[in-house]
N, C-alpha and C positions, 0 to 999 in steps of 0.2 A: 280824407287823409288824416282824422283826427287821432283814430284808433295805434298806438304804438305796438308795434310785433318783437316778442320781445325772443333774441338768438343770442346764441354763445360767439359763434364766429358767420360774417359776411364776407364771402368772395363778389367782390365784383369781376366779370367773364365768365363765359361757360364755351371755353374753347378747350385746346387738349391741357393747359395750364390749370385751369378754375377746376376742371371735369376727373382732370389725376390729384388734383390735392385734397377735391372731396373723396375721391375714391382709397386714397391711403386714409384719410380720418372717419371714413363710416362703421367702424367701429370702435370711434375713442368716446362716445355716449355724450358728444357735443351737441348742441342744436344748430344747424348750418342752413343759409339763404347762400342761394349762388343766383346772383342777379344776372342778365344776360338779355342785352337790349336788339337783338334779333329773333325772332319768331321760332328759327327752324338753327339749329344746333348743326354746326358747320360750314354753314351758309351765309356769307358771300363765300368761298373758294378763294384763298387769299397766299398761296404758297405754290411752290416749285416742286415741293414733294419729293425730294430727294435726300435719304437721311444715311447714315450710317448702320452697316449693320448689328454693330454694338446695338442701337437699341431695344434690338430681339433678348439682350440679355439683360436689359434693365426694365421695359416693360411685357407684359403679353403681350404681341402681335398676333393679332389669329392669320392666317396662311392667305385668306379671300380678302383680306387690307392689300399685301403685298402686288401690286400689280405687273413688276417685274424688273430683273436685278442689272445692276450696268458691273460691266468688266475691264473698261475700260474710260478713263478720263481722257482727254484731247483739249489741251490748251492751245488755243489759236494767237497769235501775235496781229498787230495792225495794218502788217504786210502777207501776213497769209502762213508764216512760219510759224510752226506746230510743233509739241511736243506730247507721244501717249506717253502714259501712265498707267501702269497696270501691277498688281499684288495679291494682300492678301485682303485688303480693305475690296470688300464687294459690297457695295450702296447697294440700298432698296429705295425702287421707287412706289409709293405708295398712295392708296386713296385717303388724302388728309381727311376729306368728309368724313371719311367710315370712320377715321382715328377719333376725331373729334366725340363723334357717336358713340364710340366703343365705350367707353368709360362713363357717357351721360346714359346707356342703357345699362349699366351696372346698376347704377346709384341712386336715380331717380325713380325709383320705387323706394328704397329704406326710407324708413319709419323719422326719423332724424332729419333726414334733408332736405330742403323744400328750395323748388329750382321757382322761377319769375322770370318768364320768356315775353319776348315782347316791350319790356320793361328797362328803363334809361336810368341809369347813376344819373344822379343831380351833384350831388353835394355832400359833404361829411362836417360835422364839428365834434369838438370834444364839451363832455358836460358832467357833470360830479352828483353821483347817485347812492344815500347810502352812504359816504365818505368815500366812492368808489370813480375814477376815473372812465366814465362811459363811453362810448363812440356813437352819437346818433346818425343816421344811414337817410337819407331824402334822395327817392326815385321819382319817379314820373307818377306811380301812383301811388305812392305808400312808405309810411316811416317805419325804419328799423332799428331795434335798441340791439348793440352787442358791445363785448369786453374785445374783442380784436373784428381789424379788418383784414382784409387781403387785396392788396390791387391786382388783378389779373386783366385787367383792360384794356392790352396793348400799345400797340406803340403811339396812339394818341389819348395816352391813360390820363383819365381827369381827376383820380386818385393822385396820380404821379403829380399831375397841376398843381393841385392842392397844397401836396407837399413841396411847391416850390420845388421839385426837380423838371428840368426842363434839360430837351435834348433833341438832334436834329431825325428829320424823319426822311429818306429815302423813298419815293412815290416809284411806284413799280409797274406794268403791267405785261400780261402775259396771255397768248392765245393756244387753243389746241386747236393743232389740222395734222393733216396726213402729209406725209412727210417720204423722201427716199433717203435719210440717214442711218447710220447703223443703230440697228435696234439694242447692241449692249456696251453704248457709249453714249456719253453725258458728254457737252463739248461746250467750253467756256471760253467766250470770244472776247479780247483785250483790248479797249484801247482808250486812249487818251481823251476822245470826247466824251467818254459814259466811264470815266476813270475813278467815280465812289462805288463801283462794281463791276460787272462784266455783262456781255447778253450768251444766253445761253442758251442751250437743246437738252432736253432732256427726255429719254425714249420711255414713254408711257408702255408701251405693249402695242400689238397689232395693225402697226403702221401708223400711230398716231406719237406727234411729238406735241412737249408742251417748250413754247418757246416763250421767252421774254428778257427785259431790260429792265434794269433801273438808275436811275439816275436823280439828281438833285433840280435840276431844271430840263426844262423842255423833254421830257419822257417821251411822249408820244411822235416827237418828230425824229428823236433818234430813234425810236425803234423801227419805225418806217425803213429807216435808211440801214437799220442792222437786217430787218428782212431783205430787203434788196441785196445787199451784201450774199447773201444766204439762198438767195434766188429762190423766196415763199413770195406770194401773191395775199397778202393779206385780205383780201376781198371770199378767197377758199378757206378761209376759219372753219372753226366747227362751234368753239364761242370763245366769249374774252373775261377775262377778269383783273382784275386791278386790286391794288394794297401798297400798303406803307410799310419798309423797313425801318426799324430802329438805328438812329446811324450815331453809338455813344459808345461810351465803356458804360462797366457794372460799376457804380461807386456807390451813393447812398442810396440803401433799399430797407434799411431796418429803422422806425421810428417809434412814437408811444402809442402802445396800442397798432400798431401798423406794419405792414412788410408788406414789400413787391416782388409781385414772382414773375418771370415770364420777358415777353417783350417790355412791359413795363417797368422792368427791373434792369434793361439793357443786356439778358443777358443772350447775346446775341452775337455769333463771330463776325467782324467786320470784313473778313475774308468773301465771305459767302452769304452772309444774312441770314444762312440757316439757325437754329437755335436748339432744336427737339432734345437732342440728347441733354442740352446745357439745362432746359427748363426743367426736365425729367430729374437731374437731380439735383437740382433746384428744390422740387418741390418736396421731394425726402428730405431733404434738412428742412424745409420749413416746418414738413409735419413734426419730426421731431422737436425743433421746436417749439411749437404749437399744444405740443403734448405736456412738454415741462413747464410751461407758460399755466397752464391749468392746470396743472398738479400742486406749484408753488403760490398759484396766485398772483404773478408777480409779471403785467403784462409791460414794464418800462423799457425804454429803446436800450438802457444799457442790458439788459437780459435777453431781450432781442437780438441785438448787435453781437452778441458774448454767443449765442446758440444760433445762430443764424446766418448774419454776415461773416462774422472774422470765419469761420470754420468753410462758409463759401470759397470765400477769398484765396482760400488756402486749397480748397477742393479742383476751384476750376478757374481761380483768378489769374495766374499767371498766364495760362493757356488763352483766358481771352485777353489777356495785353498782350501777348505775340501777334496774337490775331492784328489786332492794332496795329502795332509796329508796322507790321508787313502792309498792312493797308495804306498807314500814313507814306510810306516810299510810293508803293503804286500809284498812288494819287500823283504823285511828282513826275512819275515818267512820260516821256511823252514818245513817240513811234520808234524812234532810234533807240532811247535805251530797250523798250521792250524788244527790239532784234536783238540787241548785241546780247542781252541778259540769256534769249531763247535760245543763241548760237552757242555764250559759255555753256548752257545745263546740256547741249547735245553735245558739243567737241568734247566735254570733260567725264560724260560718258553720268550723268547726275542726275538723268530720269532712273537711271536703275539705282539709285541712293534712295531718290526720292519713295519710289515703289517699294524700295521695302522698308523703311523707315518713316513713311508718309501716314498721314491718321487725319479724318476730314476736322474731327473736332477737339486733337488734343495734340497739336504740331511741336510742342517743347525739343521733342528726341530729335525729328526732323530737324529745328530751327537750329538748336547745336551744333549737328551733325554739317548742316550746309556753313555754318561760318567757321568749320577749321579746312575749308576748302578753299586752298590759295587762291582757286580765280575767282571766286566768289565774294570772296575777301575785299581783292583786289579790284574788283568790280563796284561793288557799296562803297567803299573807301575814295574813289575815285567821284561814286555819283553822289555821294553826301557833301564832298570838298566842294561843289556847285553846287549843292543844293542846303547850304549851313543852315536856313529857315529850318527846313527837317529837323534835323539834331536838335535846333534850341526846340520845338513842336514837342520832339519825341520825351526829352528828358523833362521836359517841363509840366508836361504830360502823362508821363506814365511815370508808377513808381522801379526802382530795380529789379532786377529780376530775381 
Protein backbone atom coordinates (compact mmCIF):
# COMPACT_ATOMS: atom_id res chain seq x y z
CA UNK A 1 0.00 0.00 0.00
CA UNK A 2 2.93 2.38 -0.39
CA UNK A 3 2.31 3.15 -4.03
CA UNK A 4 -0.28 6.45 -3.99
CA UNK A 5 -3.09 6.40 -7.05
CA UNK A 6 -3.39 9.48 -7.95
CA UNK A 7 -7.67 10.62 -9.22
CA UNK A 8 -9.49 13.65 -9.66
CA UNK A 9 -12.84 12.55 -7.85
CA UNK A 10 -13.36 9.17 -5.37
CA UNK A 11 -16.88 8.01 -4.85
CA UNK A 12 -17.14 5.69 -2.25
CA UNK A 13 -20.37 3.04 -3.23
CA UNK A 14 -21.10 1.46 -6.33
CA UNK A 15 -24.70 1.16 -5.94
CA UNK A 16 -27.51 3.06 -8.13
CA UNK A 17 -26.00 6.31 -6.30
CA UNK A 18 -21.86 5.98 -6.91
CA UNK A 19 -23.00 4.01 -10.39
CA UNK A 20 -25.46 7.31 -11.83
CA UNK A 21 -23.02 9.94 -10.76
CA UNK A 22 -20.22 8.24 -12.39
CA UNK A 23 -22.36 7.87 -15.37
CA UNK A 24 -23.51 11.65 -15.62
CA UNK A 25 -19.55 12.60 -15.22
CA UNK A 26 -17.95 10.01 -17.85
CA UNK A 27 -17.66 12.59 -20.03
CA UNK A 28 -16.31 15.59 -18.02
CA UNK A 29 -12.38 14.19 -18.72
CA UNK A 30 -12.12 13.65 -14.75
CA UNK A 31 -10.11 10.69 -13.53
CA UNK A 32 -12.67 8.69 -11.12
CA UNK A 33 -12.25 5.60 -8.47
CA UNK A 34 -15.71 4.26 -7.47
CA UNK A 35 -14.64 2.11 -4.40
CA UNK A 36 -17.31 -0.44 -3.75
CA UNK A 37 -16.61 -3.13 -0.78
CA UNK A 38 -18.71 -5.97 -2.26
CA UNK A 39 -17.61 -8.19 -5.04
CA UNK A 40 -20.66 -8.33 -7.31
CA UNK A 41 -22.45 -4.83 -8.06
CA UNK A 42 -26.09 -5.11 -6.57
CA UNK A 43 -25.59 -7.54 -4.23
CA UNK A 44 -26.78 -8.11 -1.05
CA UNK A 45 -30.61 -7.05 -2.56
CA UNK A 46 -31.36 -4.48 0.03
CA UNK A 47 -34.83 -2.71 -1.12
CA UNK A 48 -38.48 -3.13 -1.56
CA UNK A 49 -38.18 -2.09 -5.25
CA UNK A 50 -41.08 -0.10 -5.61
CA UNK A 51 -40.28 3.42 -7.12
CA UNK A 52 -42.24 5.93 -8.86
CA UNK A 53 -43.06 6.27 -12.36
CA UNK A 54 -41.63 9.57 -12.63
CA UNK A 55 -38.37 7.80 -12.67
CA UNK A 56 -38.71 6.54 -16.37
CA UNK A 57 -38.47 10.23 -17.06
CA UNK A 58 -35.53 11.11 -15.24
CA UNK A 59 -33.37 8.12 -15.80
CA UNK A 60 -33.27 5.32 -18.68
CA UNK A 61 -35.07 2.38 -17.52
CA UNK A 62 -34.75 -0.31 -20.19
CA UNK A 63 -38.42 -2.13 -20.20
CA UNK A 64 -36.58 -5.95 -18.74
CA UNK A 65 -35.73 -3.83 -15.15
CA UNK A 66 -39.36 -3.14 -14.90
CA UNK A 67 -40.84 -6.28 -13.54
CA UNK A 68 -44.29 -5.19 -13.12
CA UNK A 69 -46.69 -2.04 -12.45
CA UNK A 70 -49.16 -1.67 -9.25
CA UNK A 71 -52.44 0.24 -9.78
CA UNK A 72 -53.35 0.33 -6.76
CA UNK A 73 -52.23 1.18 -3.08
CA UNK A 74 -54.16 -0.40 0.15
CA UNK A 75 -53.47 1.21 3.27
CA UNK A 76 -54.22 -1.25 6.08
CA UNK A 77 -55.05 0.16 9.75
CA UNK A 78 -54.23 -1.99 13.16
CA UNK A 79 -57.81 -3.22 13.15
CA UNK A 80 -57.92 -4.33 9.57
CA UNK A 81 -59.61 -1.01 8.20
CA UNK A 82 -58.43 -0.04 4.79
CA UNK A 83 -58.23 2.46 2.44
CA UNK A 84 -57.42 2.06 -1.82
CA UNK A 85 -55.71 4.42 -3.48
CA UNK A 86 -55.69 4.67 -6.96
CA UNK A 87 -54.85 7.53 -10.01
CA UNK A 88 -52.52 8.68 -12.13
CA UNK A 89 -49.30 7.90 -10.08
CA UNK A 90 -48.65 4.11 -11.48
CA UNK A 91 -45.39 2.65 -9.38
CA UNK A 92 -43.08 0.28 -11.08
CA UNK A 93 -41.78 -2.38 -9.52
CA UNK A 94 -38.49 -3.29 -10.34
CA UNK A 95 -35.31 -5.50 -10.41
CA UNK A 96 -33.08 -3.03 -8.14
CA UNK A 97 -30.19 -5.65 -9.00
CA UNK A 98 -30.34 -4.97 -12.85
CA UNK A 99 -30.71 -1.01 -11.75
CA UNK A 100 -27.75 -1.12 -9.86
CA UNK A 101 -26.11 -2.98 -12.98
CA UNK A 102 -27.39 -0.88 -15.43
CA UNK A 103 -25.37 2.20 -15.18
CA UNK A 104 -21.98 -0.07 -13.70
CA UNK A 105 -22.15 -1.73 -17.32
CA UNK A 106 -22.24 1.75 -18.93
CA UNK A 107 -19.20 2.95 -17.44
CA UNK A 108 -17.07 0.44 -16.32
CA UNK A 109 -15.28 0.14 -19.41
CA UNK A 110 -14.60 4.12 -20.08
CA UNK A 111 -11.09 4.88 -20.24
CA UNK A 112 -11.46 7.51 -17.05
CA UNK A 113 -13.08 5.39 -14.62
CA UNK A 114 -11.72 2.77 -12.65
CA UNK A 115 -14.24 0.72 -10.39
CA UNK A 116 -12.27 -1.47 -6.87
CA UNK A 117 -14.90 -4.27 -6.11
CA UNK A 118 -14.23 -6.21 -3.19
CA UNK A 119 -12.54 -3.27 -1.58
CA UNK A 120 -13.54 -1.38 1.94
CA UNK A 121 -13.31 2.48 2.74
CA UNK A 122 -11.13 2.78 5.63
CA UNK A 123 -10.57 6.29 6.19
CA UNK A 124 -10.06 9.89 4.71
CA UNK A 125 -7.89 12.96 5.89
CA UNK A 126 -7.18 16.07 4.49
CA UNK A 127 -3.54 17.04 3.53
CA UNK A 128 -1.81 20.08 1.63
CA UNK A 129 -0.18 19.27 -1.85
CA UNK A 130 1.42 21.98 -3.97
CA UNK A 131 -0.35 24.68 -1.67
CA UNK A 132 -3.42 22.58 -2.68
CA UNK A 133 -5.93 21.12 -0.15
CA UNK A 134 -5.89 17.27 -0.88
CA UNK A 135 -8.18 14.36 0.20
CA UNK A 136 -6.06 11.30 0.87
CA UNK A 137 -8.46 7.99 0.37
CA UNK A 138 -7.13 4.49 2.81
CA UNK A 139 -8.95 1.29 1.65
CA UNK A 140 -8.42 -1.96 2.45
CA UNK A 141 -5.86 -2.16 -0.16
CA UNK A 142 -4.64 0.86 -1.46
CA UNK A 143 -4.14 4.71 -1.10
CA UNK A 144 -6.03 7.31 -3.15
CA UNK A 145 -4.88 10.88 -3.81
CA UNK A 146 -7.96 13.14 -5.18
CA UNK A 147 -9.25 16.99 -4.97
CA UNK A 148 -13.05 15.80 -4.03
CA UNK A 149 -14.76 12.82 -2.55
CA UNK A 150 -18.05 11.64 -2.65
CA UNK A 151 -19.75 9.51 0.05
CA UNK A 152 -22.13 7.22 -1.48
CA UNK A 153 -21.77 4.55 1.23
CA UNK A 154 -25.08 4.34 2.57
CA UNK A 155 -26.80 4.44 5.42
CA UNK A 156 -23.99 3.25 7.59
CA UNK A 157 -21.66 5.76 5.50
CA UNK A 158 -18.20 5.78 7.24
CA UNK A 159 -17.69 9.00 5.04
CA UNK A 160 -20.76 10.45 6.75
CA UNK A 161 -18.80 9.04 10.29
CA UNK A 162 -16.05 10.92 9.49
CA UNK A 163 -17.77 13.93 8.92
CA UNK A 164 -19.26 13.64 12.24
CA UNK A 165 -22.81 13.32 10.80
CA UNK A 166 -24.45 10.89 12.50
CA UNK A 167 -28.14 9.58 12.24
CA UNK A 168 -30.41 6.76 13.20
CA UNK A 169 -30.75 3.66 10.99
CA UNK A 170 -34.01 1.57 10.50
CA UNK A 171 -33.00 -2.38 10.29
CA UNK A 172 -35.29 -3.92 7.88
CA UNK A 173 -35.86 -7.30 6.53
CA UNK A 174 -37.72 -8.74 3.88
CA UNK A 175 -38.63 -12.12 2.08
CA UNK A 176 -40.02 -13.23 -1.49
CA UNK A 177 -42.67 -16.19 -1.57
CA UNK A 178 -45.69 -16.91 -3.48
CA UNK A 179 -48.40 -15.29 -2.39
CA UNK A 180 -52.51 -15.14 -3.20
CA UNK A 181 -52.55 -11.27 -3.07
CA UNK A 182 -53.56 -8.97 -5.89
CA UNK A 183 -50.93 -8.79 -8.34
CA UNK A 184 -51.48 -4.66 -9.02
CA UNK A 185 -51.48 -3.66 -5.51
CA UNK A 186 -48.80 -2.59 -3.10
CA UNK A 187 -50.40 -2.88 0.46
CA UNK A 188 -48.98 -1.05 3.47
CA UNK A 189 -49.85 -2.37 6.90
CA UNK A 190 -49.92 0.32 10.01
CA UNK A 191 -49.35 0.05 13.25
CA UNK A 192 -48.16 1.18 16.32
CA UNK A 193 -45.70 -1.65 17.16
CA UNK A 194 -43.53 -1.20 13.97
CA UNK A 195 -44.61 2.73 14.03
CA UNK A 196 -41.01 4.17 12.31
CA UNK A 197 -42.71 2.50 9.20
CA UNK A 198 -45.11 0.04 8.13
CA UNK A 199 -44.95 -3.78 6.76
CA UNK A 200 -45.66 -4.25 3.46
CA UNK A 201 -46.71 -6.44 0.17
CA UNK A 202 -45.38 -5.54 -2.62
CA UNK A 203 -46.35 -7.68 -6.04
CA UNK A 204 -43.24 -8.59 -7.88
CA UNK A 205 -45.00 -10.41 -11.05
CA UNK A 206 -46.08 -14.11 -11.30
CA UNK A 207 -47.33 -14.85 -8.16
CA UNK A 208 -44.51 -13.79 -6.06
CA UNK A 209 -44.68 -11.12 -3.43
CA UNK A 210 -41.69 -9.36 -1.70
CA UNK A 211 -42.85 -8.75 1.73
CA UNK A 212 -41.24 -7.13 4.77
CA UNK A 213 -40.85 -4.73 8.03
CA UNK A 214 -38.85 -2.45 9.45
CA UNK A 215 -38.61 -1.29 12.58
CA UNK A 216 -36.04 0.27 15.24
CA UNK A 217 -36.00 -2.70 17.70
CA UNK A 218 -36.71 -6.20 17.56
CA UNK A 219 -37.29 -6.58 13.64
CA UNK A 220 -37.32 -9.92 13.23
CA UNK A 221 -39.83 -10.73 15.98
CA UNK A 222 -42.33 -8.28 14.61
CA UNK A 223 -42.14 -9.44 11.46
CA UNK A 224 -42.94 -12.89 12.42
CA UNK A 225 -46.04 -11.67 13.83
CA UNK A 226 -46.91 -9.19 10.74
CA UNK A 227 -46.61 -12.56 8.52
CA UNK A 228 -48.99 -14.14 10.82
CA UNK A 229 -51.33 -11.37 10.60
CA UNK A 230 -51.06 -11.79 6.76
CA UNK A 231 -51.33 -15.60 7.11
CA UNK A 232 -47.62 -16.42 5.16
CA UNK A 233 -45.78 -19.26 6.67
CA UNK A 234 -42.50 -17.92 6.71
CA UNK A 235 -40.81 -21.28 6.58
CA UNK A 236 -42.34 -21.20 2.34
CA UNK A 237 -39.84 -18.29 1.48
CA UNK A 238 -38.15 -18.30 -1.62
CA UNK A 239 -35.15 -16.28 0.06
CA UNK A 240 -34.54 -13.30 2.52
CA UNK A 241 -32.84 -10.33 2.66
CA UNK A 242 -32.14 -7.69 5.14
CA UNK A 243 -30.78 -3.82 5.23
CA UNK A 244 -30.73 -0.58 6.96
CA UNK A 245 -32.94 2.45 6.41
CA UNK A 246 -31.71 5.79 6.82
CA UNK A 247 -34.16 7.21 9.50
CA UNK A 248 -32.86 11.33 9.46
CA UNK A 249 -33.65 14.41 7.57
CA UNK A 250 -31.08 15.80 4.59
CA UNK A 251 -29.25 18.49 6.53
CA UNK A 252 -25.32 18.75 6.28
CA UNK A 253 -24.13 17.07 3.17
CA UNK A 254 -21.87 19.61 1.60
CA UNK A 255 -18.20 19.89 3.24
CA UNK A 256 -14.26 20.72 2.04
CA UNK A 257 -13.58 18.82 -0.56
CA UNK A 258 -16.63 16.57 0.20
CA UNK A 259 -20.53 15.88 -0.60
CA UNK A 260 -22.97 13.21 0.31
CA UNK A 261 -25.24 11.72 -1.96
CA UNK A 262 -27.66 9.11 -1.47
CA UNK A 263 -28.69 7.36 1.65
CA UNK A 264 -25.68 8.74 3.19
CA UNK A 265 -26.92 12.09 2.59
CA UNK A 266 -30.43 11.24 4.31
CA UNK A 267 -31.92 11.82 1.42
CA UNK A 268 -34.59 9.56 2.06
CA UNK A 269 -38.53 9.92 2.66
CA UNK A 270 -39.37 9.14 6.09
CA UNK A 271 -42.67 8.05 4.85
CA UNK A 272 -41.52 5.15 2.97
CA UNK A 273 -37.72 4.93 3.19
CA UNK A 274 -37.75 4.86 -0.54
CA UNK A 275 -35.24 7.24 -1.93
CA UNK A 276 -34.54 6.58 -5.98
CA UNK A 277 -36.15 9.41 -7.33
CA UNK A 278 -34.64 11.78 -4.41
CA UNK A 279 -30.87 10.27 -5.05
CA UNK A 280 -31.35 10.59 -8.88
CA UNK A 281 -31.60 14.09 -8.54
CA UNK A 282 -29.46 14.28 -6.21
CA UNK A 283 -26.79 13.31 -8.09
CA UNK A 284 -27.67 15.91 -11.16
CA UNK A 285 -26.96 18.73 -8.97
CA UNK A 286 -23.95 17.01 -7.59
CA UNK A 287 -22.53 16.48 -11.03
CA UNK A 288 -23.27 19.98 -11.85
CA UNK A 289 -21.57 20.86 -9.31
CA UNK A 290 -18.83 18.75 -9.49
CA UNK A 291 -18.36 20.30 -12.90
CA UNK A 292 -17.96 24.00 -11.73
CA UNK A 293 -15.85 22.74 -8.78
CA UNK A 294 -13.12 21.84 -11.65
CA UNK A 295 -13.68 24.39 -13.82
CA UNK A 296 -13.03 27.18 -11.03
CA UNK A 297 -10.75 25.26 -9.03
CA UNK A 298 -12.32 26.01 -6.11
CA UNK A 299 -13.30 22.79 -4.10
CA UNK A 300 -14.40 24.65 -0.55
CA UNK A 301 -17.64 23.77 1.35
CA UNK A 302 -18.90 27.25 0.75
CA UNK A 303 -18.80 26.63 -3.19
CA UNK A 304 -20.07 23.38 -2.46
CA UNK A 305 -22.85 24.31 -0.17
CA UNK A 306 -23.68 27.42 -2.80
CA UNK A 307 -23.92 24.64 -6.02
CA UNK A 308 -25.05 21.80 -4.11
CA UNK A 309 -26.86 21.89 -0.97
CA UNK A 310 -28.76 25.25 -0.83
CA UNK A 311 -30.08 24.55 -4.67
CA UNK A 312 -30.99 20.79 -3.09
CA UNK A 313 -32.72 22.17 -0.39
CA UNK A 314 -34.73 24.08 -2.49
CA UNK A 315 -35.21 21.25 -5.24
CA UNK A 316 -36.41 18.52 -2.89
CA UNK A 317 -35.98 19.96 0.60
CA UNK A 318 -39.16 20.90 1.62
CA UNK A 319 -40.84 17.83 0.12
CA UNK A 320 -38.59 15.59 2.32
CA UNK A 321 -39.49 17.69 5.60
CA UNK A 322 -43.27 16.93 4.85
CA UNK A 323 -42.24 13.59 4.54
CA UNK A 324 -40.98 14.08 8.24
CA UNK A 325 -43.72 15.96 9.53
CA UNK A 326 -46.10 13.14 8.60
CA UNK A 327 -43.78 10.59 10.05
CA UNK A 328 -43.02 12.36 13.29
CA UNK A 329 -47.39 12.30 13.91
CA UNK A 330 -47.34 8.61 12.88
CA UNK A 331 -44.95 7.72 15.10
CA UNK A 332 -47.39 8.98 18.02
CA UNK A 333 -50.49 7.30 16.91
CA UNK A 334 -51.43 4.43 18.46
CA UNK A 335 -54.45 1.91 17.21
CA UNK A 336 -57.40 4.19 17.79
CA UNK A 337 -56.13 7.11 16.28
CA UNK A 338 -55.16 5.22 13.15
CA UNK A 339 -59.11 4.01 12.91
CA UNK A 340 -60.48 7.19 13.61
CA UNK A 341 -58.00 9.11 11.01
CA UNK A 342 -58.97 5.80 8.43
CA UNK A 343 -62.71 6.45 9.07
CA UNK A 344 -62.19 10.61 8.53
CA UNK A 345 -60.37 9.91 4.84
CA UNK A 346 -63.38 7.36 4.01
CA UNK A 347 -66.59 9.40 5.59
CA UNK A 348 -65.06 12.54 3.91
CA UNK A 349 -64.89 11.02 0.68
CA UNK A 350 -60.31 11.97 0.88
CA UNK A 351 -59.10 8.79 -0.82
CA UNK A 352 -60.38 10.41 -4.08
CA UNK A 353 -58.39 13.79 -3.04
CA UNK A 354 -55.67 11.83 -2.20
CA UNK A 355 -55.67 9.85 -5.68
CA UNK A 356 -55.49 12.60 -7.61
CA UNK A 357 -53.43 14.84 -5.91
CA UNK A 358 -51.20 12.16 -4.31
CA UNK A 359 -47.38 11.84 -5.49
CA UNK A 360 -45.22 8.96 -3.76
CA UNK A 361 -42.30 11.34 -3.62
CA UNK A 362 -43.22 14.90 -3.68
CA UNK A 363 -46.46 15.21 -1.24
CA UNK A 364 -46.35 19.34 -0.88
CA UNK A 365 -49.80 19.58 -3.23
CA UNK A 366 -51.27 16.78 -1.28
CA UNK A 367 -50.11 18.04 2.19
CA UNK A 368 -51.85 21.49 1.44
CA UNK A 369 -54.63 20.18 -0.10
CA UNK A 370 -55.49 17.79 3.03
CA UNK A 371 -55.14 20.62 5.87
CA UNK A 372 -57.78 22.94 4.43
CA UNK A 373 -59.90 19.95 5.09
CA UNK A 374 -62.07 20.65 8.12
CA UNK A 375 -61.92 17.19 9.46
CA UNK A 376 -58.76 16.82 8.98
CA UNK A 377 -57.94 19.92 10.53
CA UNK A 378 -60.05 19.06 13.26
CA UNK A 379 -58.63 15.86 13.62
CA UNK A 380 -54.44 16.96 14.01
CA UNK A 381 -55.67 19.77 16.02
CA UNK A 382 -57.24 17.69 18.45
CA UNK A 383 -54.37 14.71 18.32
CA UNK A 384 -51.46 17.32 18.73
CA UNK A 385 -53.49 19.09 21.94
CA UNK A 386 -52.33 15.52 23.63
CA UNK A 387 -49.71 15.08 21.92
CA UNK A 388 -47.71 18.94 22.69
CA UNK A 389 -44.14 16.70 22.76
CA UNK A 390 -45.02 16.55 18.73
CA UNK A 391 -45.39 20.25 18.14
CA UNK A 392 -42.28 21.22 20.33
CA UNK A 393 -40.38 17.72 18.05
CA UNK A 394 -41.86 19.12 14.87
CA UNK A 395 -40.95 22.92 15.16
CA UNK A 396 -37.84 22.42 16.84
CA UNK A 397 -37.04 20.33 14.15
CA UNK A 398 -37.86 21.14 11.08
CA UNK A 399 -37.25 24.47 9.52
CA UNK A 400 -40.85 26.50 7.87
CA UNK A 401 -42.15 25.57 5.18
Amino acid sequence: MNEIEIFDICIIGGSIAGNYLGYLLQNSGLRIAIIEEHETIGKPLQCAGIVSMKLKSLIPIPEKIILNRVNKAKLVSPSGNYIILEGNEVPLVIDRIALDKYFYEKIKNSPLITYYLGEKFKHFKYIKKNHEKKIMIQTSKRLIEAKMLVGCDGPRSMVSKILKVFYDVLPAVQIRIKGNFKEDEAAMYFNHAWNELFGWIVPEGKSIFRIGLASLKNVNRKFRRFLNMIKLDYDEKIDQQGGLIPFCRMDKIAFENVLLLGDAACQVKATTGGGIVMLVTAAKQAARCIAHCFKKQDFSKKTIKKFYEKPLKRLIGKDLRIHWIIREILRAFNSKDYDNFFEILKNNKIEKIISIYGDMDFPKSLFLKLMVNVSVLKFIFRFLLTHPQIILKIFKNIPFL
